[in-house]
mmCIF file as gemmi writes it, N, C-alpha and C atoms, coordinates in Angstrom:
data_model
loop_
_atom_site.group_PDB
_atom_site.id
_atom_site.type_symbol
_atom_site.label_atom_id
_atom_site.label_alt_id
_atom_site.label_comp_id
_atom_site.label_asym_id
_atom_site.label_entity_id
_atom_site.label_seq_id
_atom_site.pdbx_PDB_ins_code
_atom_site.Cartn_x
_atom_site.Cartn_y
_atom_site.Cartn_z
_atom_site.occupancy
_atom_site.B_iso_or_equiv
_atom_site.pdbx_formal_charge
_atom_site.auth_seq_id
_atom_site.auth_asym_id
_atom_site.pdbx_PDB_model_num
ATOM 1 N N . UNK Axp A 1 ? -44.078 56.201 68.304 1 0 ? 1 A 1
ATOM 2 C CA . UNK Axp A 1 ? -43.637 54.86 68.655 1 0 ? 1 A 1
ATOM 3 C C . UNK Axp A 1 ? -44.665 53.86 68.14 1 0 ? 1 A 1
ATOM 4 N N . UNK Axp A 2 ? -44.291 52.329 68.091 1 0 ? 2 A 1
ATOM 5 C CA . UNK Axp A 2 ? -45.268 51.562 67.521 1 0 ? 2 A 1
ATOM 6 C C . UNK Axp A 2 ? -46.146 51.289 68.498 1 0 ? 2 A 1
ATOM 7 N N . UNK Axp A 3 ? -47.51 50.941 68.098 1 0 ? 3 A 1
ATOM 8 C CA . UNK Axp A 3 ? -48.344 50.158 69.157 1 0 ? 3 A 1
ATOM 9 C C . UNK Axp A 3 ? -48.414 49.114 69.228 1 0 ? 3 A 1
ATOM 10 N N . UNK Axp A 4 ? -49.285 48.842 70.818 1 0 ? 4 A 1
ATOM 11 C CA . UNK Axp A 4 ? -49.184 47.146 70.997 1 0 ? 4 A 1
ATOM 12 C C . UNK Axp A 4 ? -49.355 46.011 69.845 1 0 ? 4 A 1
ATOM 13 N N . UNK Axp A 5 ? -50.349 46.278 68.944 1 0 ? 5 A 1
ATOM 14 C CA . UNK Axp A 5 ? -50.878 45.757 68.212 1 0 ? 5 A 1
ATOM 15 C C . UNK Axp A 5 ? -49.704 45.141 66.556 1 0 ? 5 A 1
ATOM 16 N N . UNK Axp A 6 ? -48.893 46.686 66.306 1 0 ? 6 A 1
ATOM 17 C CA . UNK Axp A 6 ? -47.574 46.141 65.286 1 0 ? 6 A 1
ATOM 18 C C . UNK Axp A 6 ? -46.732 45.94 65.693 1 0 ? 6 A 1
ATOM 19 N N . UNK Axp A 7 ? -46.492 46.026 67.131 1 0 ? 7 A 1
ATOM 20 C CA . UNK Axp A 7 ? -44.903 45.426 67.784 1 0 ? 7 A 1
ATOM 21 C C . UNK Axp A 7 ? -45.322 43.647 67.894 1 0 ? 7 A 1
ATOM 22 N N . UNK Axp A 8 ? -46.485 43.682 68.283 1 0 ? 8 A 1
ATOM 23 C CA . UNK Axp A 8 ? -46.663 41.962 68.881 1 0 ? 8 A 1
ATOM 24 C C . UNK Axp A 8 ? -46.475 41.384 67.35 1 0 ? 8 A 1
ATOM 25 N N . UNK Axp A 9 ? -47.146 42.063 66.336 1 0 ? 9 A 1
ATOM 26 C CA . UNK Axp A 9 ? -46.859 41.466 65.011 1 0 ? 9 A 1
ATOM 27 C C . UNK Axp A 9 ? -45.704 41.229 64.534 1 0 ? 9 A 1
ATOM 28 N N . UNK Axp A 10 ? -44.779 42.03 64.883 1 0 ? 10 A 1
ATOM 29 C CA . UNK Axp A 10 ? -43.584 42.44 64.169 1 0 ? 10 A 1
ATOM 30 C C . UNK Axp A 10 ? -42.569 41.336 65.278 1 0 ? 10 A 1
ATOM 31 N N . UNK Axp A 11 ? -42.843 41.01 66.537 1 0 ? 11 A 1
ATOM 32 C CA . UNK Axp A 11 ? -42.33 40.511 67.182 1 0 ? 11 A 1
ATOM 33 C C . UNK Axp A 11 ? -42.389 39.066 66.947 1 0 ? 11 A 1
ATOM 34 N N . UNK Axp A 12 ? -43.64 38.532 66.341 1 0 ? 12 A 1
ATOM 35 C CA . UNK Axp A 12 ? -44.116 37.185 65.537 1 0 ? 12 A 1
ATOM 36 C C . UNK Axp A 12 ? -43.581 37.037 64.537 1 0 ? 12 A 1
ATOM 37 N N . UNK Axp A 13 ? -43.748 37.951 63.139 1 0 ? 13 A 1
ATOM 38 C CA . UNK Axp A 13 ? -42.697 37.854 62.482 1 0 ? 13 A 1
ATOM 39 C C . UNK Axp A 13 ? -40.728 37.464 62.566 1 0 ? 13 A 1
ATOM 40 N N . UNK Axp A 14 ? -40.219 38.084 63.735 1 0 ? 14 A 1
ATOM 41 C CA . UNK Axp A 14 ? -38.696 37.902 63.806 1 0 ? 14 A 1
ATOM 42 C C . UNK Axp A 14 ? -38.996 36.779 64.417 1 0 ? 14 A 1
ATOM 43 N N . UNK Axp A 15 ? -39.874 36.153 65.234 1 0 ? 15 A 1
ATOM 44 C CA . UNK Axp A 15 ? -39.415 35.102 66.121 1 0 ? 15 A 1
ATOM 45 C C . UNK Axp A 15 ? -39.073 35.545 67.667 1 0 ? 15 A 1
ATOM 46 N N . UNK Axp A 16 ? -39.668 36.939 68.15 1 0 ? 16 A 1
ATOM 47 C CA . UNK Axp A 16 ? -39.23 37.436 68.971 1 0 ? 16 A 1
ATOM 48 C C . UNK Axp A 16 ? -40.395 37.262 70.145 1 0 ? 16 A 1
ATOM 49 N N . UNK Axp A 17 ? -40.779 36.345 70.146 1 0 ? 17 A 1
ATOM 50 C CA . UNK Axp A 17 ? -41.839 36.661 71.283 1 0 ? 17 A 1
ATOM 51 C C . UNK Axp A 17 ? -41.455 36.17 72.89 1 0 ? 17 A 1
ATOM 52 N N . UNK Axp A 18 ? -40.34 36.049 73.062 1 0 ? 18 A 1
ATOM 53 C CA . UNK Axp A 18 ? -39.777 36.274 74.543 1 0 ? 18 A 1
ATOM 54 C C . UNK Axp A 18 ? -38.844 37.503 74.811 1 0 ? 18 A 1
ATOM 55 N N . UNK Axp A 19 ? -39.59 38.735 74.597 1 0 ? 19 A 1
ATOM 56 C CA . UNK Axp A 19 ? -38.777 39.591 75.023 1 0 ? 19 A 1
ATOM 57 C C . UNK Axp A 19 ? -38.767 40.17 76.443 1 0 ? 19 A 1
ATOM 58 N N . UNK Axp A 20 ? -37.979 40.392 76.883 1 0 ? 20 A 1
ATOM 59 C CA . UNK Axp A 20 ? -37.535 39.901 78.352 1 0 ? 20 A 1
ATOM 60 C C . UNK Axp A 20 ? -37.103 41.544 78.745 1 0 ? 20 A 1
ATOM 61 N N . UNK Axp A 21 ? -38.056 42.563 79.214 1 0 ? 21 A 1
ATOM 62 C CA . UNK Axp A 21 ? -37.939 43.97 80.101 1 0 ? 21 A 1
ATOM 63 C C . UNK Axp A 21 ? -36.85 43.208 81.65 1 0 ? 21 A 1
ATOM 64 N N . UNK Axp A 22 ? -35.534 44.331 80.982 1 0 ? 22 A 1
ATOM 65 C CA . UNK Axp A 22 ? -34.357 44.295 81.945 1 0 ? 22 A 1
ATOM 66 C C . UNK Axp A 22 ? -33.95 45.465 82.297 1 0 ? 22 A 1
ATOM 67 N N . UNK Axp A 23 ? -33.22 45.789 83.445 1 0 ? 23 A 1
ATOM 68 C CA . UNK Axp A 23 ? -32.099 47.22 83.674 1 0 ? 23 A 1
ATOM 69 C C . UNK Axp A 23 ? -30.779 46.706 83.245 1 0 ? 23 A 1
ATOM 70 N N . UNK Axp A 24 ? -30.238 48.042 83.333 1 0 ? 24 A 1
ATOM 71 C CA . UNK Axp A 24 ? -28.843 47.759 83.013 1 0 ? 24 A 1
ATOM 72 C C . UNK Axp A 24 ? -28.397 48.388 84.903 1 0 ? 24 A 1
ATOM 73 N N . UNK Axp A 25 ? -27.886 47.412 84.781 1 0 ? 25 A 1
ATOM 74 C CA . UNK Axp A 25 ? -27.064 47.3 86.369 1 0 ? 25 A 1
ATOM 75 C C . UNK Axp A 25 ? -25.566 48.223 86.684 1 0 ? 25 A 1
ATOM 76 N N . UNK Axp A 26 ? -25.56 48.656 85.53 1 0 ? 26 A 1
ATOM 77 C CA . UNK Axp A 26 ? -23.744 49.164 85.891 1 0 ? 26 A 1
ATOM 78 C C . UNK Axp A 26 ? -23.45 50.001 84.348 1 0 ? 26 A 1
ATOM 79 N N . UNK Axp A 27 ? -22.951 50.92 84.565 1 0 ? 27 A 1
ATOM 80 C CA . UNK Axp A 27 ? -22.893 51.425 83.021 1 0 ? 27 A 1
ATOM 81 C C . UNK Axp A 27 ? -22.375 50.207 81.62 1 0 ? 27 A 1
ATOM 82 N N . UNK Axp A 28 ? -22.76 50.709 81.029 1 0 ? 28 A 1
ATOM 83 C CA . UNK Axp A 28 ? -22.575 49.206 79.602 1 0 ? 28 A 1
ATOM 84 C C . UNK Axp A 28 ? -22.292 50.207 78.32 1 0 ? 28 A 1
ATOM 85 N N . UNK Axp A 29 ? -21.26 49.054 77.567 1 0 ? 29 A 1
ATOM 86 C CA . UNK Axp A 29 ? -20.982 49.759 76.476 1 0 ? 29 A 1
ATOM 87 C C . UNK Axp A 29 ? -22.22 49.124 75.514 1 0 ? 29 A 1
ATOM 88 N N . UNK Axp A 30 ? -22.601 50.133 74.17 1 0 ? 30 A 1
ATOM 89 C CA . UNK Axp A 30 ? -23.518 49.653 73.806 1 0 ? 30 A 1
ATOM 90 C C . UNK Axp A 30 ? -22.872 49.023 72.297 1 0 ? 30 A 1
ATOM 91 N N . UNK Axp A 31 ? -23.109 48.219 71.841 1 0 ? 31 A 1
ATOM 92 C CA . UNK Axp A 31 ? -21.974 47.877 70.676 1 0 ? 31 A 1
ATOM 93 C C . UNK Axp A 31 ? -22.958 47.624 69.037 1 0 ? 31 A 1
ATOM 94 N N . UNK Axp A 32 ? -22.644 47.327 67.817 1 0 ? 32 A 1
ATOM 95 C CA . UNK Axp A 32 ? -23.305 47.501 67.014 1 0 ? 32 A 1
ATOM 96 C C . UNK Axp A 32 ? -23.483 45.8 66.748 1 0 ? 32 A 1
ATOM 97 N N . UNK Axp A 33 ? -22.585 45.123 67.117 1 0 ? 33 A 1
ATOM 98 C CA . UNK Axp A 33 ? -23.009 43.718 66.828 1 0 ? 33 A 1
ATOM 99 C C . UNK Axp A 33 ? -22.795 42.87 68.352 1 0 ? 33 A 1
ATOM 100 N N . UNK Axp A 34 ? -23.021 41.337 68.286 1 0 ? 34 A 1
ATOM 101 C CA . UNK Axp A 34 ? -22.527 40.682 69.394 1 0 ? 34 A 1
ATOM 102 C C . UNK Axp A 34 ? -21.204 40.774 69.75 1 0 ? 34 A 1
ATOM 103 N N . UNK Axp A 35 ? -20.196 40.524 68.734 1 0 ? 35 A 1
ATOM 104 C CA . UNK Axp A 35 ? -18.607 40.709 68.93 1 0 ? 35 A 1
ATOM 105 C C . UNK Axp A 35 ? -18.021 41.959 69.533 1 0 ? 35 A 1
ATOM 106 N N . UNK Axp A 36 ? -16.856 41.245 70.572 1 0 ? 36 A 1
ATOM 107 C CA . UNK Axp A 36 ? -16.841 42.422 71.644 1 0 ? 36 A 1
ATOM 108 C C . UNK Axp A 36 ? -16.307 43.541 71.041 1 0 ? 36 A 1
ATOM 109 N N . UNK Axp A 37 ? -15.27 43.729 69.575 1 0 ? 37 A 1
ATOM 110 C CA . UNK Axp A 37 ? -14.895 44.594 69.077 1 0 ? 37 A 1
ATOM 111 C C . UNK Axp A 37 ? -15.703 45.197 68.148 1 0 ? 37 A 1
ATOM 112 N N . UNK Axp A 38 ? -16.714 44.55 68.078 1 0 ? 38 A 1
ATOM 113 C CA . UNK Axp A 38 ? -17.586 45.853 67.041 1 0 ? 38 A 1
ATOM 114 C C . UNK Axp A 38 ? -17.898 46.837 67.508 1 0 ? 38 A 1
ATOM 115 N N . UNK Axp A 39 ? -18.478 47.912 66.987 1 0 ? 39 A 1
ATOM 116 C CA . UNK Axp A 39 ? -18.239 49.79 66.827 1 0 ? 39 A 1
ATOM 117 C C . UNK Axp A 39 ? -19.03 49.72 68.269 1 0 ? 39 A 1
ATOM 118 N N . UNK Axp A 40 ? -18.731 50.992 68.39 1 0 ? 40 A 1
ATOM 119 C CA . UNK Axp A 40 ? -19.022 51.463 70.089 1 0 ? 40 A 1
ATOM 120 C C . UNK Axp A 40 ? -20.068 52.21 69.934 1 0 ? 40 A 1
ATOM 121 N N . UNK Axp A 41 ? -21.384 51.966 70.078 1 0 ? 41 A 1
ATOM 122 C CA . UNK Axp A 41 ? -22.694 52.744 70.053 1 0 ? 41 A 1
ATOM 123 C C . UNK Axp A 41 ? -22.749 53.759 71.236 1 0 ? 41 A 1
ATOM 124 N N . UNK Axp A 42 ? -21.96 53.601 71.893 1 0 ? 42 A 1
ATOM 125 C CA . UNK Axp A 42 ? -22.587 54.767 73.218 1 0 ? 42 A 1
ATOM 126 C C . UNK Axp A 42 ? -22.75 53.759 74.781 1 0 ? 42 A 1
ATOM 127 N N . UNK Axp A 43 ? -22.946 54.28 75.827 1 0 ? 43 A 1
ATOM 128 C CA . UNK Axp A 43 ? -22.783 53.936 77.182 1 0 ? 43 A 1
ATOM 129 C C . UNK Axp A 43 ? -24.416 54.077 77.642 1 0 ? 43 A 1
ATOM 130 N N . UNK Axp A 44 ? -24.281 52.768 77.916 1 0 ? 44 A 1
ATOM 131 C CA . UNK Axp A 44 ? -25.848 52.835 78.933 1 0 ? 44 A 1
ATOM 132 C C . UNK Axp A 44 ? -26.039 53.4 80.291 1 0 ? 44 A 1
ATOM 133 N N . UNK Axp A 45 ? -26.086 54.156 80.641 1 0 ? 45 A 1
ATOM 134 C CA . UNK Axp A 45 ? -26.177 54.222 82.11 1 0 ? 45 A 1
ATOM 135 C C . UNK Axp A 45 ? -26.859 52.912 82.903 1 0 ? 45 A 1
ATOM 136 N N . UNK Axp A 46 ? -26.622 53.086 84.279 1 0 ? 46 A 1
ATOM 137 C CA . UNK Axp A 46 ? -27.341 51.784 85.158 1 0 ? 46 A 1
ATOM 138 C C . UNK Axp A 46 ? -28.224 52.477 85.704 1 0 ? 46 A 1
ATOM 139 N N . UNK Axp A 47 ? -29.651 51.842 85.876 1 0 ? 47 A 1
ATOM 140 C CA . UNK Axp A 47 ? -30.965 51.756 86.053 1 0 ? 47 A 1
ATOM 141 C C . UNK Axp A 47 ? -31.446 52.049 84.284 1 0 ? 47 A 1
ATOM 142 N N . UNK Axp A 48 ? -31.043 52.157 83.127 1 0 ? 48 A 1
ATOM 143 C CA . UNK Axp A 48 ? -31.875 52.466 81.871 1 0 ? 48 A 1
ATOM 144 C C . UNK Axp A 48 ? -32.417 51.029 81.954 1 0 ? 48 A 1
ATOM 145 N N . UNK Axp A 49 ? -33.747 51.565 81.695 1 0 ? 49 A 1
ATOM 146 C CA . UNK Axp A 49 ? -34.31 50.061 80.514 1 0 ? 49 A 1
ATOM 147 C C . UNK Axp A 49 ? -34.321 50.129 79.339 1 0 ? 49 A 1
ATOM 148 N N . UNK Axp A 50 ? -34.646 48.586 79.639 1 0 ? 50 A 1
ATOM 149 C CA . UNK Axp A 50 ? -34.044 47.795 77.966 1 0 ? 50 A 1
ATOM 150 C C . UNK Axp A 50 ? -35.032 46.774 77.802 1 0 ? 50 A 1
ATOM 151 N N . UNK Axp A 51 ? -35.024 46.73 76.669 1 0 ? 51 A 1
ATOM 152 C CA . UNK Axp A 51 ? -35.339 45.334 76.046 1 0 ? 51 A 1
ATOM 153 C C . UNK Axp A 51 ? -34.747 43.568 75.619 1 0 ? 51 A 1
ATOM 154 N N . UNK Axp A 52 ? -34.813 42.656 76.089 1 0 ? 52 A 1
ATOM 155 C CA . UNK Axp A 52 ? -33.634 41.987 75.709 1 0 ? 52 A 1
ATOM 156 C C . UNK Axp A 52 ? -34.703 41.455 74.643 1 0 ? 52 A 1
ATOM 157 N N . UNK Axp A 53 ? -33.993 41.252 73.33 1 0 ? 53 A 1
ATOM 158 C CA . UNK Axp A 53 ? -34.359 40.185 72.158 1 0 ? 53 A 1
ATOM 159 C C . UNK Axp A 53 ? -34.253 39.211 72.211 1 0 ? 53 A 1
ATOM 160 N N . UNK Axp A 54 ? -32.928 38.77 72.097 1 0 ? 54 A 1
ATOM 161 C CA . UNK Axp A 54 ? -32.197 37.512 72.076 1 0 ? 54 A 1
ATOM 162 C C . UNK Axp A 54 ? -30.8 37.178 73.048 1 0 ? 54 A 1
ATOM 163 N N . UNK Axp A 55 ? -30.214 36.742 72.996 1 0 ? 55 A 1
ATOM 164 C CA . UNK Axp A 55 ? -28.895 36.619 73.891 1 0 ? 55 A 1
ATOM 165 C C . UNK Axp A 55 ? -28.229 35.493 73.337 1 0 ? 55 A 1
ATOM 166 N N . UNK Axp A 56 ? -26.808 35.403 72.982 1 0 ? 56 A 1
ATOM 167 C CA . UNK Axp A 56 ? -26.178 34.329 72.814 1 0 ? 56 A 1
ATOM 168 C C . UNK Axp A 56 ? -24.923 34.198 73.14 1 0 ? 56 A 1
ATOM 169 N N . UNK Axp A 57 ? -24.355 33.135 73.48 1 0 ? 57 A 1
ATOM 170 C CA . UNK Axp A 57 ? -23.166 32.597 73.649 1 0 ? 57 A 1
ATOM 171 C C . UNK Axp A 57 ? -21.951 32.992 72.715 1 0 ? 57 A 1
ATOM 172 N N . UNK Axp A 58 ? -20.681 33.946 73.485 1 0 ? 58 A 1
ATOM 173 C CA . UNK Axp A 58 ? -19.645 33.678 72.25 1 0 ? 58 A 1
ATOM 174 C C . UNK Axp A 58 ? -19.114 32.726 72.756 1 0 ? 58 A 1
ATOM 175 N N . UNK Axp A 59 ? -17.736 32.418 71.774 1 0 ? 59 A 1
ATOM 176 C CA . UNK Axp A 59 ? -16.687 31.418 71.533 1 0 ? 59 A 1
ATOM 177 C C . UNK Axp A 59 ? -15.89 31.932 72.863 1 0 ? 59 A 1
ATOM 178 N N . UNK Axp A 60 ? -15.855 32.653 73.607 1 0 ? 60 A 1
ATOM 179 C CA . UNK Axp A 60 ? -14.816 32.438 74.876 1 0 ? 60 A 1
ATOM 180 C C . UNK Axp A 60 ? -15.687 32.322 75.924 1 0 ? 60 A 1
ATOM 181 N N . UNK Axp A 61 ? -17.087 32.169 75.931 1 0 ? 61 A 1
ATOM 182 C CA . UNK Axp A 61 ? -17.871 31.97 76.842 1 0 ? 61 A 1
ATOM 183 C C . UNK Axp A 61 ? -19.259 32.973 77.298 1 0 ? 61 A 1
ATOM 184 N N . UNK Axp A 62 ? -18.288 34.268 76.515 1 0 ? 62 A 1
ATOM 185 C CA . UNK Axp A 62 ? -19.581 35.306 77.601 1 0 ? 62 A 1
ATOM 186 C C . UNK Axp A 62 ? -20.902 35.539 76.995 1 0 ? 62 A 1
ATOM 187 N N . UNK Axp A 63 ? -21.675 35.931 77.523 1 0 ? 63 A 1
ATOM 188 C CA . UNK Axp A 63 ? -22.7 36.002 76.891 1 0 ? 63 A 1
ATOM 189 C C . UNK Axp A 63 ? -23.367 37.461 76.448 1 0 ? 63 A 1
ATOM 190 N N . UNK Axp A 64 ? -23.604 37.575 75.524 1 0 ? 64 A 1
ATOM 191 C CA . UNK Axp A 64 ? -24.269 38.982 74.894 1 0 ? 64 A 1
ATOM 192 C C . UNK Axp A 64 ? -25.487 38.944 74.66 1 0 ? 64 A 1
ATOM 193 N N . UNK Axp A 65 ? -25.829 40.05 74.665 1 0 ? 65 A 1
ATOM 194 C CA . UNK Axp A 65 ? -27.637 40.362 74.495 1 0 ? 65 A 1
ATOM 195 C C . UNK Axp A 65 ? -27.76 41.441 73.702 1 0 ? 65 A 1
ATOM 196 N N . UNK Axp A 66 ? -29.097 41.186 72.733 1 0 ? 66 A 1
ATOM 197 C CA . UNK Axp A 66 ? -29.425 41.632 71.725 1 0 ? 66 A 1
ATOM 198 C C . UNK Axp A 66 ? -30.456 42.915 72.397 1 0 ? 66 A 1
ATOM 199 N N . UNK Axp A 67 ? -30.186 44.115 72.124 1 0 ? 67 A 1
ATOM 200 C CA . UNK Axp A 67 ? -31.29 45.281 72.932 1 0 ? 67 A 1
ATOM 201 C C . UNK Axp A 67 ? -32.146 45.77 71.864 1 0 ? 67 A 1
ATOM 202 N N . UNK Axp A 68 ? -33.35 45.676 71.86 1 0 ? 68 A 1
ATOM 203 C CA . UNK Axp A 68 ? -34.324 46.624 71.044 1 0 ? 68 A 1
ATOM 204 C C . UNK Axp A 68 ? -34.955 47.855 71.58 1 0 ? 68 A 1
ATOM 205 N N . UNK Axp A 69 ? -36.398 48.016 70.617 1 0 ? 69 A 1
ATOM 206 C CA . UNK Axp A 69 ? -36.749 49.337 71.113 1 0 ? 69 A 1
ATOM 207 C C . UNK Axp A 69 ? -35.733 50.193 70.617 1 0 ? 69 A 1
ATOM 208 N N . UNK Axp A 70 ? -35.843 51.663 71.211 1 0 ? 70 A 1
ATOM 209 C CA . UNK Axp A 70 ? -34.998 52.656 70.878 1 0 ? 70 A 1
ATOM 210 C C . UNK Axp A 70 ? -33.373 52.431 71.491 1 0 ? 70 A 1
ATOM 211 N N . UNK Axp A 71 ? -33.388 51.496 71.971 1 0 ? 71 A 1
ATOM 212 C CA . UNK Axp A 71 ? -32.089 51.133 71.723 1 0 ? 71 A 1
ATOM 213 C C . UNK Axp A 71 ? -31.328 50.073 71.196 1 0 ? 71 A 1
ATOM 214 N N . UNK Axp A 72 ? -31.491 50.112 70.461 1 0 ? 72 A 1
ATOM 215 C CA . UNK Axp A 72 ? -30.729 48.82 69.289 1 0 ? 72 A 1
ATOM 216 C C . UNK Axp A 72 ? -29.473 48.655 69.659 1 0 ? 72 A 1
ATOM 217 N N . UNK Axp A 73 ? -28.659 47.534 69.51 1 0 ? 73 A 1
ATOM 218 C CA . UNK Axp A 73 ? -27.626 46.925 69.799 1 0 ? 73 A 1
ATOM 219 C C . UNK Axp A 73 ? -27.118 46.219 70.805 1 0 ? 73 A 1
ATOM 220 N N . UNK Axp A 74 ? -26.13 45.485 71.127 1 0 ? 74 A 1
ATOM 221 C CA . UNK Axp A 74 ? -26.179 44.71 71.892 1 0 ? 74 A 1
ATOM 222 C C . UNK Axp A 74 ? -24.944 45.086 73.592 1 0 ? 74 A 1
ATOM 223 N N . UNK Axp A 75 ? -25.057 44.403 73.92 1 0 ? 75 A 1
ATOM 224 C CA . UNK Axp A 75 ? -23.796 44.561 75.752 1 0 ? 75 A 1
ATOM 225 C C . UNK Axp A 75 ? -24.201 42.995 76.356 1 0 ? 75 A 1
ATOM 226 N N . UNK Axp A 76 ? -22.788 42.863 77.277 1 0 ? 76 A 1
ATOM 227 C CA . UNK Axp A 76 ? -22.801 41.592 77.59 1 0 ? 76 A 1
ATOM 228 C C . UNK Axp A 76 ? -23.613 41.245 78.681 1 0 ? 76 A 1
ATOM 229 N N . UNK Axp A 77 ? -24.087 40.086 79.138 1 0 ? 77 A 1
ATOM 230 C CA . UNK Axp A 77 ? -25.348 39.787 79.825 1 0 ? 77 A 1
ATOM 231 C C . UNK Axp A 77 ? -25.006 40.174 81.157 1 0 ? 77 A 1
ATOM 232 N N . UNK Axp A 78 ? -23.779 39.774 81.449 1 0 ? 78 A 1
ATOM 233 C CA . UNK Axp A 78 ? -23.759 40.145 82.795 1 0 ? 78 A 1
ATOM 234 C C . UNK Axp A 78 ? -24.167 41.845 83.488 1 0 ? 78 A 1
ATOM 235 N N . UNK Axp A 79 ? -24.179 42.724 82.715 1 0 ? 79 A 1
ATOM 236 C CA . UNK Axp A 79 ? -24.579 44.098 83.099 1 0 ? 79 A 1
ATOM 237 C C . UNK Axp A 79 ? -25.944 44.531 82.722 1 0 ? 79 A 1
ATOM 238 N N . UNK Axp A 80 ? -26.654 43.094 82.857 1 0 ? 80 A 1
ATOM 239 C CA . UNK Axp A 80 ? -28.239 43.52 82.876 1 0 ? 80 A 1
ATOM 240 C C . UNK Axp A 80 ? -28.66 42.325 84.268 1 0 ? 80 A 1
ATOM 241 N N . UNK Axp A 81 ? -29.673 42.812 84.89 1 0 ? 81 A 1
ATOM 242 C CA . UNK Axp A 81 ? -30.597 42.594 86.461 1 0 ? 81 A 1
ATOM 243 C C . UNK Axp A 81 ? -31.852 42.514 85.923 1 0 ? 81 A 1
């Protein structure tokens, strides 16, 4: 895994330096992009942690979050605590 030292870098580089340690509250689908129909990565269980990156607003309102770390991809905000 990376250390403190190339993640904080690498996290400066994207622009990522509010990354925000969350659970997942309720099982979650894990998806490959923000859009709710993109490919189905797999099911989070509730209590996994996560990473949040980023999070943004779609066009009907809900909100999605960007997951890093060893789990890449995104699920909607409401199934993270």
């Amino acid at each position: 895994m990376w250390d403190a030292k190339f993640k904080a870098s690498l996290c400066d580089v994207l622009g990522l330096d509010n990354v925000e340690k969350m659970t997942i509250a309720r099982t979650a689908v894990l998806r490959a992009g923000s859009a709710m129909d993109s490919d189905n990565l797999g099911e989070l269980a509730a209590g996994t942690a996560v990473e949040v990156l980023e999070t943004v607003k779609l066009e009907n309102g809900k909100e999605r979050a960007r997951l890093g770390g060893g789990l890449a991809g995104w699920v909607s905000k409401s199934f993270l605590k």
